[in-house]
Each structure stands twice: as C-alpha cells, then as structure tokens.
DRENMARPA-745994 format. One line per 4 residues: number of its first residue (from 1); their letters; for each residue x, y, z of C-alpha. Coordinates in nm, 2 decimals, decimal comma. Layout:
REM residues N
NUM> a> X/Y/Z; ...
//
This chain:
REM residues 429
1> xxxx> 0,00/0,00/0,00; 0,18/0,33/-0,09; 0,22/0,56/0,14; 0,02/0,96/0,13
5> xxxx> 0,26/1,20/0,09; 0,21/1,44/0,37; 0,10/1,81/0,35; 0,43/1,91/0,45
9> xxxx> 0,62/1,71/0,15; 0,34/1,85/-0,06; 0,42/2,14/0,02; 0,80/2,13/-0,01
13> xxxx> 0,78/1,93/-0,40; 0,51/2,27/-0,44; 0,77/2,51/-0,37; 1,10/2,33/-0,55
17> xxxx> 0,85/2,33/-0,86; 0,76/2,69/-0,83; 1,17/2,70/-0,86; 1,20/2,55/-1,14
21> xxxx> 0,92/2,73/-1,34; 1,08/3,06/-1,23; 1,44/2,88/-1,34; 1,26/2,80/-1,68
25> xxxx> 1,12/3,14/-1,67; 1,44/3,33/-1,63; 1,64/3,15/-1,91; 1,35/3,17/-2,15
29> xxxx> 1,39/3,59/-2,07; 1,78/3,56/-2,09; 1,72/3,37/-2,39; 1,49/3,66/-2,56
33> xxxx> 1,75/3,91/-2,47; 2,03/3,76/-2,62; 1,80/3,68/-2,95; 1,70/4,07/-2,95
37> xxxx> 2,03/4,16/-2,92; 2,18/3,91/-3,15; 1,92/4,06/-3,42; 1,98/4,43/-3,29
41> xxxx> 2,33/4,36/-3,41; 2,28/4,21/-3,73; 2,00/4,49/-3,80; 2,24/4,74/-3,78
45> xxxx> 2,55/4,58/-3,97; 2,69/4,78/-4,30; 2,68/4,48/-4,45; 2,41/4,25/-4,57
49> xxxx> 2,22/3,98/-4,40; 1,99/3,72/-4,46; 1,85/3,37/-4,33; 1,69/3,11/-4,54
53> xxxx> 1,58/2,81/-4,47; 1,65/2,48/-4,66; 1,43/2,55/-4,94; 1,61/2,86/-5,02
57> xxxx> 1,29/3,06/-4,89; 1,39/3,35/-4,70; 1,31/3,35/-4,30; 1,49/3,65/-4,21
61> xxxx> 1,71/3,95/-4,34; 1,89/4,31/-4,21; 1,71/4,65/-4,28; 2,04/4,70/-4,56
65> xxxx> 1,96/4,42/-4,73; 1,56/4,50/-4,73; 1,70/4,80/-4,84; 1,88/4,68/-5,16
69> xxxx> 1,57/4,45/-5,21; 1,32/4,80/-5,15; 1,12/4,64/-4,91; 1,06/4,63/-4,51
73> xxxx> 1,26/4,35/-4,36; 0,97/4,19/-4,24; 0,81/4,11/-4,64; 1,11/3,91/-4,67
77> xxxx> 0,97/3,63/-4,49; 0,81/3,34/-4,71; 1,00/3,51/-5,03; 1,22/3,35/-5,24
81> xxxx> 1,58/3,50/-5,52; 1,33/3,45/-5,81; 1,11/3,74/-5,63; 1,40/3,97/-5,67
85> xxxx> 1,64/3,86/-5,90; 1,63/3,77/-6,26; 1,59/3,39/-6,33; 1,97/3,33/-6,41
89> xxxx> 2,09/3,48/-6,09; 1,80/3,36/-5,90; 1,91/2,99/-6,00; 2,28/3,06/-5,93
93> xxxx> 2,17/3,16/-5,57; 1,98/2,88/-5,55; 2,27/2,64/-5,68; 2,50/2,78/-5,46
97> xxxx> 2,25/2,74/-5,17; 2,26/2,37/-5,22; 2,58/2,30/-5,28; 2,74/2,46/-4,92
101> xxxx> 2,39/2,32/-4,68; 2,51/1,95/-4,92; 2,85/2,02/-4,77; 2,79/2,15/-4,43
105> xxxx> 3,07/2,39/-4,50; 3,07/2,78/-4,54; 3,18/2,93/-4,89; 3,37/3,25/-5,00
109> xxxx> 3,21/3,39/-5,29; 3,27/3,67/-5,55; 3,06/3,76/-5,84; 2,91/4,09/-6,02
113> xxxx> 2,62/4,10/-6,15; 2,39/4,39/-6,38; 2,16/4,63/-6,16; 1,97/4,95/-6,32
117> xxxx> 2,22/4,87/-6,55; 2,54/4,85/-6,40; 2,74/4,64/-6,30; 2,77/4,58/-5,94
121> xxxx> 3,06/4,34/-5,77; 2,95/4,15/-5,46; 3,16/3,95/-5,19; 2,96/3,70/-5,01
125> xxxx> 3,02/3,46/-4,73; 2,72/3,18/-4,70; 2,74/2,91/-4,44; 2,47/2,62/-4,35
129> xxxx> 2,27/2,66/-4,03; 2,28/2,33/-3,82; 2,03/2,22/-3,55; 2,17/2,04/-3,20
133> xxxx> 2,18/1,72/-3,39; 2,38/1,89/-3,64; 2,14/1,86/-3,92; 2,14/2,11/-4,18
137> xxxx> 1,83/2,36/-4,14; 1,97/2,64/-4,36; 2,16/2,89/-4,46; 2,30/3,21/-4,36
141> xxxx> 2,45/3,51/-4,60; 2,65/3,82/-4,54; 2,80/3,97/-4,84; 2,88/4,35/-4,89
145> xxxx> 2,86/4,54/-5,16; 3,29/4,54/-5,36; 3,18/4,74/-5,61; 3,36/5,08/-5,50
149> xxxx> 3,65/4,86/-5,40; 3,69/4,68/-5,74; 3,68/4,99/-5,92; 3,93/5,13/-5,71
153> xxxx> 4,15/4,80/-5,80; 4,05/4,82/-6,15; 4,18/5,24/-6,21; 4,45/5,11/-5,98
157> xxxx> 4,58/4,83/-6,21; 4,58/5,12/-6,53; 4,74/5,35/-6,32; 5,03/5,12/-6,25
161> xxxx> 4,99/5,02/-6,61; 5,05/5,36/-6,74; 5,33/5,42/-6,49; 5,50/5,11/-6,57
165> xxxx> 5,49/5,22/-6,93; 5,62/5,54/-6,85; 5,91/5,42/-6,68; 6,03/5,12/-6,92
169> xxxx> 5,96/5,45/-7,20; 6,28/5,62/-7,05; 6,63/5,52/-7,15; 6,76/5,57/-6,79
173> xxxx> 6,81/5,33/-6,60; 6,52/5,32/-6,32; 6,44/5,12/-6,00; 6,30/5,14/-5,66
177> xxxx> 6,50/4,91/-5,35; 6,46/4,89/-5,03; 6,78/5,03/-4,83; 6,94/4,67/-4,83
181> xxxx> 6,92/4,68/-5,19; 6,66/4,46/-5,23; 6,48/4,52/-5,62; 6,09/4,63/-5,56
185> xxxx> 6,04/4,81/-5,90; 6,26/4,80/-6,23; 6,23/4,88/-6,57; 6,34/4,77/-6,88
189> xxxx> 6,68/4,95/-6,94; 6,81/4,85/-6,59; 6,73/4,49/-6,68; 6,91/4,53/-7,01
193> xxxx> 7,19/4,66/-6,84; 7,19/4,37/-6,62; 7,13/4,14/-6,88; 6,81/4,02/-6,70
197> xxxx> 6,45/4,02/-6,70; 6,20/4,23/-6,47; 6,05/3,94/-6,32; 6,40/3,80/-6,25
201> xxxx> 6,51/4,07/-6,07; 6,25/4,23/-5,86; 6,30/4,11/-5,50; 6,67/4,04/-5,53
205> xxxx> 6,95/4,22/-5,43; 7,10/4,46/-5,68; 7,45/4,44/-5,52; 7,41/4,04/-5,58
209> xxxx> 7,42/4,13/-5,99; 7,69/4,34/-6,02; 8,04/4,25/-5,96; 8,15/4,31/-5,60
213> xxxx> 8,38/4,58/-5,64; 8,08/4,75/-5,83; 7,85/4,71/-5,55; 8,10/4,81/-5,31
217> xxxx> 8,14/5,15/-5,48; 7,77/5,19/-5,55; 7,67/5,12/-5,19; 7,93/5,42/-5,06
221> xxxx> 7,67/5,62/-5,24; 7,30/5,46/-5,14; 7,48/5,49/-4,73; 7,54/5,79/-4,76
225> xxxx> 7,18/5,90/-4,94; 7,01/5,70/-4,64; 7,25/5,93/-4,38; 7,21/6,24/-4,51
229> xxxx> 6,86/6,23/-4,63; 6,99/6,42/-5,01; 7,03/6,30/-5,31; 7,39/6,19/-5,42
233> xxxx> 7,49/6,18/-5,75; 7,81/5,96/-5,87; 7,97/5,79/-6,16; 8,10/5,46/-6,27
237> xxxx> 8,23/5,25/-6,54; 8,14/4,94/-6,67; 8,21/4,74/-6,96; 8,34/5,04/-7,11
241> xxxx> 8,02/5,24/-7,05; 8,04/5,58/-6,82; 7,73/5,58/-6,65; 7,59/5,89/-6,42
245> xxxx> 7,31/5,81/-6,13; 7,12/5,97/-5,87; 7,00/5,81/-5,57; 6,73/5,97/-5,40
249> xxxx> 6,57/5,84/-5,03; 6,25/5,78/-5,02; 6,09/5,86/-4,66; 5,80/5,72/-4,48
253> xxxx> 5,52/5,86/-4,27; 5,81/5,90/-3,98; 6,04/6,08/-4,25; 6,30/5,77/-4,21
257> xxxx> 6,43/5,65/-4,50; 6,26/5,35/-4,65; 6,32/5,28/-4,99; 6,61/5,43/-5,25
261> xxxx> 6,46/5,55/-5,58; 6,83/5,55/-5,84; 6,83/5,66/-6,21; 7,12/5,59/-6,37
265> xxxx> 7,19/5,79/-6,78; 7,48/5,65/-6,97; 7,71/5,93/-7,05; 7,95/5,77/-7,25
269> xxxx> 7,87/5,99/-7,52; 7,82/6,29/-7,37; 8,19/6,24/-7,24; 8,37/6,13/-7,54
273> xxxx> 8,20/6,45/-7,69; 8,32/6,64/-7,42; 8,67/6,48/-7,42; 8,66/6,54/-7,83
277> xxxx> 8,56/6,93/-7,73; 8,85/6,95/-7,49; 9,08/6,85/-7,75; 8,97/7,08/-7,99
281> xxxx> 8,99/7,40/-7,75; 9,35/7,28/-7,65; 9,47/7,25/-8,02; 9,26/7,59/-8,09
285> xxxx> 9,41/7,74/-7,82; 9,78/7,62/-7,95; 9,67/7,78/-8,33; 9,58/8,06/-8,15
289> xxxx> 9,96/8,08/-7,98; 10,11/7,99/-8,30; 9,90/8,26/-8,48; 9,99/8,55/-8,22
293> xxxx> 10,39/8,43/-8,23; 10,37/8,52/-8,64; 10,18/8,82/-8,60; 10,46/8,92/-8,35
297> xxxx> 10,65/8,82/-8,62; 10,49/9,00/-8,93; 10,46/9,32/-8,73; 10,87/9,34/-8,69
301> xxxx> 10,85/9,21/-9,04; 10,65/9,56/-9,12; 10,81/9,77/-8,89; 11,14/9,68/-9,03
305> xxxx> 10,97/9,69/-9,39; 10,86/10,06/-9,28; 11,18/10,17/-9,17; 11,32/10,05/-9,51
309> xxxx> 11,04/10,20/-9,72; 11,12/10,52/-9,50; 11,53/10,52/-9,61; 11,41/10,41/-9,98
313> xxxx> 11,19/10,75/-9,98; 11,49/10,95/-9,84; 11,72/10,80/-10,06; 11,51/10,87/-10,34
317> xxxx> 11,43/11,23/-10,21; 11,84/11,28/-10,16; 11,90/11,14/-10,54; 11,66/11,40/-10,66
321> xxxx> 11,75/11,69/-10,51; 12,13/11,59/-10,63; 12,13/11,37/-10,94; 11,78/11,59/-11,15
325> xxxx> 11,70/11,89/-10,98; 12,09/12,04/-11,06; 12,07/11,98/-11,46; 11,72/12,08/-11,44
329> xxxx> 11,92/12,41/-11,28; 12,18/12,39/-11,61; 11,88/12,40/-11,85; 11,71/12,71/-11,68
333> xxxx> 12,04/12,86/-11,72; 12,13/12,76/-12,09; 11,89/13,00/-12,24; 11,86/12,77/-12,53
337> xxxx> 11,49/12,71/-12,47; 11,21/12,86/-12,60; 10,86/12,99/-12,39; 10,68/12,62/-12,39
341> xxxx> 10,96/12,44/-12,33; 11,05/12,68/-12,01; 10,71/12,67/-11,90; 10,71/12,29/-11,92
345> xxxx> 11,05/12,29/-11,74; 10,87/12,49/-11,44; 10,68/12,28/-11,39; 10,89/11,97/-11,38
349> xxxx> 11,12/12,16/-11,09; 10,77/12,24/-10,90; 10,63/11,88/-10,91; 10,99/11,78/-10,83
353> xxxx> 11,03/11,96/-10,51; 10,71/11,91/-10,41; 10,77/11,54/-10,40; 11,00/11,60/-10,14
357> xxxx> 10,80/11,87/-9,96; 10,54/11,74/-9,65; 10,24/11,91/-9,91; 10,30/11,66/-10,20
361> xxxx> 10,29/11,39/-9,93; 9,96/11,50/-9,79; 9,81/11,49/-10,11; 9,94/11,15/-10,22
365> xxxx> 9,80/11,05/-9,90; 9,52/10,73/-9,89; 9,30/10,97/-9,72; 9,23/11,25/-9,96
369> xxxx> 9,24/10,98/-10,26; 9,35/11,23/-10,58; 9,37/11,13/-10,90; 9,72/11,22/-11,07
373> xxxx> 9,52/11,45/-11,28; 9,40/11,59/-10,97; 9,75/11,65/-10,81; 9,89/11,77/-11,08
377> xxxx> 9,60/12,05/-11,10; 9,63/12,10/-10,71; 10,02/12,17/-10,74; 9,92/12,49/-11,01
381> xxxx> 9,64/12,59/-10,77; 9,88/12,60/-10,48; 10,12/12,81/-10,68; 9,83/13,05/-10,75
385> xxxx> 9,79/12,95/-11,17; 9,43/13,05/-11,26; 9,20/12,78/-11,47; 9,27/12,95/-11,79
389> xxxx> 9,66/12,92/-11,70; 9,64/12,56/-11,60; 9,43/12,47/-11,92; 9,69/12,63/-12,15
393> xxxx> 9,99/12,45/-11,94; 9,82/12,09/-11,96; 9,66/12,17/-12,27; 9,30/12,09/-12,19
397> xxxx> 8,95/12,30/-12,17; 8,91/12,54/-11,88; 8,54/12,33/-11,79; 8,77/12,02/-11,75
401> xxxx> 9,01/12,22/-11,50; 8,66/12,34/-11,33; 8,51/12,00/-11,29; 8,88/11,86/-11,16
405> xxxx> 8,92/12,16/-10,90; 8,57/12,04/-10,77; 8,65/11,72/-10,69; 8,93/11,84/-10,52
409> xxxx> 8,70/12,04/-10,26; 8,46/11,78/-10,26; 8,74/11,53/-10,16; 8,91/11,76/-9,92
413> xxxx> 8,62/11,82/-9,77; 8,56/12,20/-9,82; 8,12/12,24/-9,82; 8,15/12,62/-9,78
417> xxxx> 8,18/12,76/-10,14; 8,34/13,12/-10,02; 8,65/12,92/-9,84; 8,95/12,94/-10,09
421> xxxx> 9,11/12,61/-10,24; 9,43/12,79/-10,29; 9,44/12,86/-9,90; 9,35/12,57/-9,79
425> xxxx> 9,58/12,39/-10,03; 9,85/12,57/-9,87; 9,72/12,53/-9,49; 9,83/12,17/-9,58
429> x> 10,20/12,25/-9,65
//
C-alpha cells in the first residue's frame, strides 16, 4: 500500500516546482534578450544579411539588405531570389544554396552582377545553419557590396599600367629598392643593363648582380643618401660604358628613409664628346699661340719693312734733289729754250720739289684719294695758276680744270663755297 505523501512534503515538492518554473522562466527571458540583441546587431550591420531556410525561402534578413531588395525586412519572410532577381541569378543563388547546406561547410564567394544597368561586384560569405543534432536547417549570407572597391583595383591596375609604361619608355636606367638593396620596381633598361628580365630581378639584391667591387662602390653612395637624407649623384664604369646616377631616399610617414629611388643615364657619349671638345679647345688654343707668335713676327717684319720703305723714300728724295734737280738748274740757265719748253721745265722743278715737300705727301695720301690729274691740278692751284693758265699749261679746256678743282673740294672736304682752295691747299704744306 503506498504511502500519502504528507502536507508538509506537498508542500516542499510545491515550492521546489515553483523553482524551477521561475528557473525555466528566467532563461527563457535571458534567452529573448540575447536573440534581441543578437538581431539588434545584425539589424544594424553595414553589410548584408539574410536567413533562409532549406528550401532557399527567406526566413529573415537586415534592414540594408531589405533596403537593396526596396522592401521592409519583415516582407522578406516566405520570399524566395526568383522574387527579386532575374531567373539566371535567382538559379545561381539557389545552386550555390545547395551545394554549401550538401557540404555542411561555409563558402567564400565573388561575383558581379547587372543592376539598373550596371554592374555591381558583390563578396559573399554563406554558411549552412545546423540544429543540436547537427542537421542542416539552412543557410546564412553576409556579403557586402565590392563594387567601389573593385573599381578602385580596376583604375589602380591602369594606373600602374600607365606608370609602368612610362618608366620602361625612359632610357635611364630606373628602379626602386629597399635600403638593403633589395629590387621592388625595375624597368626595362636596368634589366638590359643587367642582362636580366624584370620578373628576374624584382626582389633580389642589386649588389648580388653586379660584380663586387661594383656594389662596393655603388653602396658608398645609397649609405650615404640613407645618412644624409639628399640626393647623391656619382659615376662609374662598366664594360666600357660611363654611367651617371642619382639616388634619391624615399621617406616614410616618420620621414626615415625607407626605400632608394636610383636613375642611372649613360654618358658615355656625352663624355667622349666632351673629351673630343677639350681637345679641340687645347689645339685651338695652341693655333691661337702659333697665330699670335707670327703676328709678333709679321709686325717686326712691317716695322722693319717701314723703316726700309722710310730710307728708300729719303734715298730717293736725296737722289733727286742731287742727281735731277741740278741739270734741271743747267737747263734754266742755258737760255737755249724757247717759252713752252720753259714753262714745261717749271713745272717739272715744281712737281719735283714738291715730292720732297710734306704738301705733296699730304696729297698722295690714302686719305684725300687724288687722281694724278687731280695733283697735278692741285700743285698749279697752290702756286696761285688761274683755270685758264692751267688749261693752256696741260693743254686741256678750262670746264675740265673746273670739274677737276671740284672734286678736289669735294674730296678735301671743303662744303662752304666762299672758303678758298688755294688757302686751304696751302694750310696743308
């Protein structure tokens, strides 16, 4: 016979049950709180979110992705891709729905895909939902919107594009290390210097490609661009080539020096030239010393050809004044001659001793330029002859004496008419 609980055990099983309920009743609350929080979060995510179950029919999704869709996030319930998307994608979706909750295992995805007409680039991350005895149930989705970001990769990649063209279009030789000389950018002329490809020698060490004492020289130069923080230009040779290069440092946000930008133009050229030029100024500039030492020469040559012309002249001078103008003196004297013949002897004596007077020389000078007509003309002016005398004397019209007594004023430079040629003809004397 089984034995009546009493009151008091009633009582007590009353009160432990009353425990339990409130227990039950607490976890259920702690339970809502963490689901309200758990969805507060995913509500306010940048990126989107959704739940399906394992039909691929939406359960659940974030206020973004309601937003892409143009809908509340509670209409997604009970929805399915072909609702939103066109059949192709909504099949792809689906497809890939099946394959990760046939897996059990979450997926990476990126695709892109046509909206309003462009073309939008999405990363997902989908992973199958799993109940306590680890049966599949669903499928969760967060993917975010890479559309900005691939852009950004995309004029990126033509950026580099055109800047790698840019620097394999120059004939110097260009590349970016690091400061232990390890290669992070080269172009094509420093790998044809090397004898070497790009791919070949971007991350190696430059000093390892170039003989030792080479990169024992060079790396004087990149130290001392690291210490200073300047550039430093220097020059080497190799395989006969002369080649000039700059390093510049390259500083980071703490303006230490990260990286060494070098250019390096062959100037081999550019020096023979310069050598070539050298040569030619020092052989000019030994012409030119020649040249000067036989003007030296030339000028004693005409100062001593001066001094002779200068003795010939007196000589001359001396030989008439003793060897013609003493028989012209006997003729005078001989009375044997008749009135032309006396005249014509004058005249002879006058043009005689004017070639030895300081007058005739004036005249026969390069500067007054007279014809011998002229002089001749100039002598009977000077001696006061009149036009009509002259013309009678050298037998010619008195308009031809006129026009040759003009050019004498014009080329002595006499403008005012009323000055007399006769004085100034003698002024000279």
């Amino acid at each position: 016979m089984t034995r009546k609980p009493t009151y008091e055990a009633l009582e007590e099983r009353v009160r432990e049950l009353e425990k339990e309920v409130t227990k039950g009743q607490r976890a259920q609350d702690a339970v809502r709180q963490i689901e309200n929080e758990y969805r507060t979060l995913v509500k306010h995510l940048p990126q989107k979110v959704f739940y399906k179950d394992k039909d691929s029919v939406y359960l659940f999704c974030n206020e973004n992705y309601a937003r892409d869709l143009k809908i509340e996030p509670e209409e997604i319930k009970g929805k399915t891709d072909f609702d939103f998307f066109p059949k192709e994608l909504a099949d792809k979706y689906r497809a890939d729905d099946r394959a990760i909750m046939a897996s059990g295992e979450p997926r990476d995805i990126e695709e892109h895909y046509m909206q309003d007409q462009k073309e939008v680039y999405v990363h997902t991350i989908k992973s199958p939902v799993k109940d306590e005895q680890g049966h599949v149930t669903g499928v969760w989705g967060i993917f975010r919107d890479i559309t900005r970001r691939r852009r950004c990769e995309h004029l990126l990649s033509q950026s580099e594009k055109r800047l790698r063209a840019l620097v394999d279009a120059s004939t110097e030789s260009t590349f970016l290390m690091r400061t232990d000389g390890t290669v992070l950018v080269a172009n094509q002329t420093v790998c044809k210097r090397l004898g070497t490809r790009p791919d070949d020698l971007i991350g190696t060490n430059i000093y390892d490609m170039v003989p030792r004492h080479v990169a024992k020289h060079r790396k004087v130069f990149a130290d001392r661009a690291i210490r200073s923080g300047e550039p430093v230009y220097f020059e080497d040779e190799r395989n006969g080539r002369v080649i000039a290069s700059t390093v510049y440092p390259v500083f980071d946000q703490h303006s230490k020096v990260r990286h060494l930008a070098i250019y390096g133009t062959d100037i081999t050229e550019d020096k023979q030239a310069r050598e070539a030029l050298r040569q030619r100024e020092a052989a000019l500039e030994s012409r030119k010393n020649e040249l000067e030492e036989v003007n030296t020469a030339l000028k004693v040559l005409l100062k001593q050809r001066e001094g002779d012309k200068a003795k010939l002249e007196e000589r001359v001078l001396l030989n008439v004044k003793r060897r013609v103008l003493p028989y012209v003196e006997k003729l005078k004297r001989s009375g044997r001659l008749h009135a032309q013949q006396t005249v014509c002897l004058t005249l002879l004596e006058s043009n005689l001793n004017d070639l030895a007077s300081p007058f005739g020389l004036k005249l026969s000078s390069k500067y007054f330029q007279l014809t011998p007509s002229e002089m001749e003309i100039a002598h009977f002016v000077k001696d006061g002859q009149s036009t009509k005398d002259i013309a009678e004397m050298l037998n010619l019209s008195t308009r031809t004496v006129e026009f040759h007594r003009a050019n004498i004023r014009k080329k002595l430079g006499i403008k005012n008419e009323r000055t007399s040629l006769r004085s100034h003809l003698q002024s000279l004397e």
